[in-house]
N, C-alpha and C positions, 0 to 999 in steps of 0.2 A: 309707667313701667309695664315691661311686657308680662305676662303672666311666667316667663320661666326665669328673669329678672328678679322676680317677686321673692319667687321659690327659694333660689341660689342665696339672696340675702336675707330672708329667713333662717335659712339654714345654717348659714356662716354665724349669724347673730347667736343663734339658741346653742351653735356646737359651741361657744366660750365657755356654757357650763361645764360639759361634760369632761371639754379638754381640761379645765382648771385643775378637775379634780380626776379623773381618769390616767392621766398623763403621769403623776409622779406619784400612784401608787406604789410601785415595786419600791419605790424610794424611803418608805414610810417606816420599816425597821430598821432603815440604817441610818435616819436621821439619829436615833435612838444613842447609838454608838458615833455619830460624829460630835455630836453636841454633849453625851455623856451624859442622857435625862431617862425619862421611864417613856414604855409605851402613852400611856395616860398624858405627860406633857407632851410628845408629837400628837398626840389627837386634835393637840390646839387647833393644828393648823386645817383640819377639820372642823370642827368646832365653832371654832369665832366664823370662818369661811362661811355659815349655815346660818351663823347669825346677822352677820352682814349681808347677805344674799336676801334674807329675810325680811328683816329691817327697814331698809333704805327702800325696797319695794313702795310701803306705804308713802314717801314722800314723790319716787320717781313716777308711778303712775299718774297720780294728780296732775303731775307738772305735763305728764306728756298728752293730758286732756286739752289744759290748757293752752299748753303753747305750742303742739304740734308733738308728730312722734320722729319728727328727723332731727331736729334740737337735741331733745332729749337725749337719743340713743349716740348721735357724736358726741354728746360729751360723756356719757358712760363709756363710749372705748376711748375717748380720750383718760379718762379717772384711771382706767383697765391698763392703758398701756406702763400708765406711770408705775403705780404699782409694782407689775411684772418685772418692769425693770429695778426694782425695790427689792422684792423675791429674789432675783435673783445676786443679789448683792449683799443681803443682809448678813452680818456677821456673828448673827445669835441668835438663839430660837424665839425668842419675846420678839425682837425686832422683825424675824420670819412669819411670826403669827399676827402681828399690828399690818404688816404690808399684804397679808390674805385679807385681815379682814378691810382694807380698803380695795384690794384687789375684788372682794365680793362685792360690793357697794359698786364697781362699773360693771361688775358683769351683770349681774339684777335689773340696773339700771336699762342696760340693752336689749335683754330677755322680756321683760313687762312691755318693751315698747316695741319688740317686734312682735309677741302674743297680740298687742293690740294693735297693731297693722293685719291682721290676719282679722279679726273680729272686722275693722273698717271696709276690709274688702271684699267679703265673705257671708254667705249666712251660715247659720251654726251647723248645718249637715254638711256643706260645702269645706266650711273652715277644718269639720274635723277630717275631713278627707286629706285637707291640705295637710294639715300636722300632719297625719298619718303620712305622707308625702314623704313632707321633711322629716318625720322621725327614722323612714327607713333610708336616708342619706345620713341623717347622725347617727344612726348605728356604726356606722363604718368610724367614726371617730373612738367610741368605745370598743370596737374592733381591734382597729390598727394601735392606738392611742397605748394601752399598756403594753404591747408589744416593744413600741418605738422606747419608752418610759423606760423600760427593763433593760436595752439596751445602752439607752444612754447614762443608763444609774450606771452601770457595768464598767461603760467605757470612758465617760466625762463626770460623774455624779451626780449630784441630786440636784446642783443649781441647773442643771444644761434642759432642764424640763421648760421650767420657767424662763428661761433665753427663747428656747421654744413660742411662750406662750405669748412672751414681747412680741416676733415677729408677725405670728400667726394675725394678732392684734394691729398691728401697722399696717398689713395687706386688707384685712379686714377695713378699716376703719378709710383708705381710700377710695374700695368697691365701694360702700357707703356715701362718702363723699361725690362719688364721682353718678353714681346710679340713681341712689334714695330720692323717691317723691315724697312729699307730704301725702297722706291719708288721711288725718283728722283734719276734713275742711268746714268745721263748724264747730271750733273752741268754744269749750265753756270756761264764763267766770267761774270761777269756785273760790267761796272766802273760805277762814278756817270754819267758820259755822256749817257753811254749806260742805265742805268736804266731810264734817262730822256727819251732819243727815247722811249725806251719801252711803258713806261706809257703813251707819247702821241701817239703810234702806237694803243695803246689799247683802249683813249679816243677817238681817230678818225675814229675806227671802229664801223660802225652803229649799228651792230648784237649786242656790247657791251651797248649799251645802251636799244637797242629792250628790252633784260631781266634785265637790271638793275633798270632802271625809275620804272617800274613797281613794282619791287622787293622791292625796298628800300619805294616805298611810301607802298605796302602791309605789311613793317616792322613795318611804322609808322600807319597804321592804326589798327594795335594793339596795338601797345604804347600809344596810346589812352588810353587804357581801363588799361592798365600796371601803367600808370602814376594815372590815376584821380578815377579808380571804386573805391579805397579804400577811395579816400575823399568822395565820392559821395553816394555810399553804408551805409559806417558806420557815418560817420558826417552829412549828408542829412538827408538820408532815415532811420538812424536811426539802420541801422542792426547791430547786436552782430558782436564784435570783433571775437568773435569763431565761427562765422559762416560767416564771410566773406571767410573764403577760400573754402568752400563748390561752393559758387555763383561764387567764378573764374572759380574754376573745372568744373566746369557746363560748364562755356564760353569755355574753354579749348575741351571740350569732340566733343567740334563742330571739332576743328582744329585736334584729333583725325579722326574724320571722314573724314573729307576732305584731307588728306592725307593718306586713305583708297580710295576715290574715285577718287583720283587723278593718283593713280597708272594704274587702270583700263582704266580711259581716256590716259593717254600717249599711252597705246598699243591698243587703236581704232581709235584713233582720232591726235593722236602725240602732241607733246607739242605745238605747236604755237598756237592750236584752244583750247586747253588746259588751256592757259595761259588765252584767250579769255572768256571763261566759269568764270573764277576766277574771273576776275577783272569787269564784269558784276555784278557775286554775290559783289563782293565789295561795288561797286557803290548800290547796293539795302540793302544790310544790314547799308548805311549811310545816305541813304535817308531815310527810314525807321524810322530808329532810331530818327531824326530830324523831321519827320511829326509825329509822336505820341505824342513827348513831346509840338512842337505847338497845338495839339489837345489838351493838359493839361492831358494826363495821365501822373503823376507824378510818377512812383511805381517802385520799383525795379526790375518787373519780367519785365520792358522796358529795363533798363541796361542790363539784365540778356540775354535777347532774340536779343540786338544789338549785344553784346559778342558772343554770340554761331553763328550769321548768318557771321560777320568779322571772327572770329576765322577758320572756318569751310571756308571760302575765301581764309583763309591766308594758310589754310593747302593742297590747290590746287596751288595755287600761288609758294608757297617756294621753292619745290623742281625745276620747270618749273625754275625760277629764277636761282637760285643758280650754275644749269649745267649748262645753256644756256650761264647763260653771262660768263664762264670761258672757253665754248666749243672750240671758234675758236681758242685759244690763248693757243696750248697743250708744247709748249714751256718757256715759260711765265706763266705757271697756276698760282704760287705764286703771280706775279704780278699784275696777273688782279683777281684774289682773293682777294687779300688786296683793290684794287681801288671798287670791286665790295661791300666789306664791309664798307671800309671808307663812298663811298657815299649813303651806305644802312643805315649810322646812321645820315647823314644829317638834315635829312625829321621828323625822329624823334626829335631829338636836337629840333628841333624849334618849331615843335607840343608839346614839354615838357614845353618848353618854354611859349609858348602863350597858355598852361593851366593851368600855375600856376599864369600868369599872369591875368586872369582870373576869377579865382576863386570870384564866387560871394554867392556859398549860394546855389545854384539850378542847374539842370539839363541842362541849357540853353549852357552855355560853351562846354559840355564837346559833347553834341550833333550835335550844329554847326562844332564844329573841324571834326568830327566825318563823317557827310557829304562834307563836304570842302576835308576831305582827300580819300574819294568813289571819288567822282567827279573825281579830278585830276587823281585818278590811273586809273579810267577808260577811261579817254582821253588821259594818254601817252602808254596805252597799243593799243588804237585805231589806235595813231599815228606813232606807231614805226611798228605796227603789219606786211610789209613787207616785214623788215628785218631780222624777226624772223625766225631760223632755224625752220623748220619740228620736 
């Protein structure tokens, strides 16, 4: 594969995430009213999604040690396409939430094993470059993505997302087919004993947590705004369903930037201080956020401006994450890829959780969490900061 080859299915593979879930936000309170349930049962389809994304990691990595990462990843967009076509056909929200959470189970599945084609072809300041690469071409997914979402809730409803996500997957899964080399040329046996050592070889190293703690709470600190701006925006504050995806892209444009500026700092400053810079802005885009709304400015362009300063945190953050914590472990990539995703969905699961449990009517939930989860990343990033690679 060429190196821009590389790039392109990279970046196809990793946008499944974002599209999954980006795409049929705007759609997310009006599930509420087609199926006649509460905000808290649509979160399902959040929810389970996080935990199947999660989950299934721990099995997909190993497998893509073992038997290669092009195996692997065709059949998590094969799992992916079924699914979507699932999603969009289900006729009840329990049905809608079982076909997310298989629907998460292929997209994890592709995710873990193109994380680790990056690690294969790459050393860990190069690799993060490369993320950083591709994070600022998936921006444009989280860009355009609620825009497109907003309109077709509008004009087709809530299934026409996930028709979306079918196709998107089809075209995907042929470039794959048609492109994808092998990367892992030197499988390892793993019995289940040996994938156990593994996984505790990889949570006992410190450097593994240096970029993950950090990583996984900068994942939930956009999950924040993933999970609750569309209650918060169109049911609060009142915004047009057709212009809710505008005010995401807005937030988005920030995490554009910051993985434009992110690139720049690894080659002055290397990732460890890199990482440092990020998770500073973290902590002040959630402090922030949370002293305005106690001052009682209620307004949208508050959301909007907490989104863009998080966003734009999370887009310095990711890439420093994502190579660091797989760097030491060039043996193992699959492995500590999947443990590095599993417990990057942790942090959100629960933040999803205790915002729907929440939900009051106003601004005040979504803003505490919002701060509560600044805070913490920038104390495990303080704490670990040591251990962190250069």
């Amino acid at each position: 594969m060429s190196p821009t080859t590389l790039l392109w299915l990279i970046t196809g593979c990793l946008m499944l995430q974002p599209l999954s879930t980006d795409l049929y936000l705007a759609s997310l309170p009006h599930l509420t009213t087609y199926f006649s349930t509460s905000p808290a049962a649509v979160q399902q389809t959040l929810s389970l999604f996080l935990i199947g994304f999660g989950t299934a990691q721990l099995i997909s990595g190993p497998l893509s040690d073992r038997y290669g990462r092009r195996p692997v990843l065709e059949g998590g967009l094969l799992t992916y396409l079924i699914a979507s076509i699932a999603c969009a056909l289900a006729p009840s929200l329990p049905m809608l939430v079982v076909a997310r959470f298989v629907q998460a189970t292929g997209c994890c599945t592709v995710a873990v094993a193109a994380r680790a084609i990056i690690r294969d072809a790459h050393s860990p300041a190069e690799g993060a470059r490369m993320i950083a690469k591709v994070s600022s071409l998936l921006a444009l997914m989280p860009i355009l993505g609620p825009i497109a979402g907003s309109y077709l809730q509008v004009t087709f409803g809530w299934r026409a997302a996930f028709g979306v996500h079918t196709l998107f997957c089809a075209l995907l899964s042929l470039a794959a087919w048609r492109w994808l080399k092998e990367t892992n040329n030197n499988p390892a046996v793993v019995s289940i004993n040996g994938l156990i050592r593994n996984y505790a070889r990889i949570v006992a190293t410190p450097a593994f947590w240096a970029y993950t703690l950090p990583g996984a709470l900068s994942y939930s600190s956009i999950f924040v705004f993933i999970s609750g701006s569309s209650y918060v925006l169109i049911r609060v504050l009142d915004v047009p369903t057709e212009y809710y995806g505008y005010c995401f892209s807005f937030g988005v444009f920030g995490y554009l930037l910051g993985t434009l500026v992110c690139r720049r700092l690894i080659g002055r400053i290397g990732m460890k201080q890199t990482l440092t810079v990020g998770a500073s802005l973290s902590l002040l885009g959630g402090l922030t956020f949370i002293g305005l709304v106690l001052l009682g400015v209620h307004h949208w362009t508050v959301v909007l401006g907490s989104l863009f300063l998080t966003m734009f945190a999370h887009g310095i953050n990711y890439p420093c994450t994502q190579s660091g914590a797989v760097a030491p472990f060039p043996q193992q990539a699959g492995a500590a890829a999947a443990l590095l995703g599993f417990f990057s969905m942790l942090p959100a699961l629960l933040i999803g959780a205790w915002l729907a449990a929440s939900v009051d009517g106003t601004l005040y939930p979504i803003a505490y969490i919002s701060a509560a989860n600044g805070i913490a990343l920038f104390v495990a990033a303080q704490l670990f900061a040591r251990h962190r690679i250069a």
